[in-house]
C-alpha angles and dihedrals in degrees: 000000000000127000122216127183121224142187086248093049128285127310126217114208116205107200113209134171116255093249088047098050093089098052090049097057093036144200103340090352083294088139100046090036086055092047090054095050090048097048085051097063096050093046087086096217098321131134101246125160124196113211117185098214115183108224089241087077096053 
């Protein structure tokens, strides 16, 4: 996982392995979809982005 700040807010990049990438965003994107709501409310108001990036892109 890596942060990077932005002039839009700051992004959170979630690494995976290519054979792991499906189970990480889930059934119907469920999984990233519960990781990004999770990571807003603790953002605390904040602008934060959450981006699931395979390692093969890197």
């Amino acid at each position: 996982m890596a942060s990077i700040d932005s002039s839009r807010g700051e992004v959170l990049e979630v690494r995976v392995h290519p054979e792991d990438l499906g189970r990480v965003i889930g059934r119907s994107g469920r999984t990233a979809k519960a990781l990004r709501t999770l990571v807003t409310a603790l953002a605390d108001g904040r602008r934060v982005r959450v981006d699931v990036v395979d390692t093969d892109e890197a």
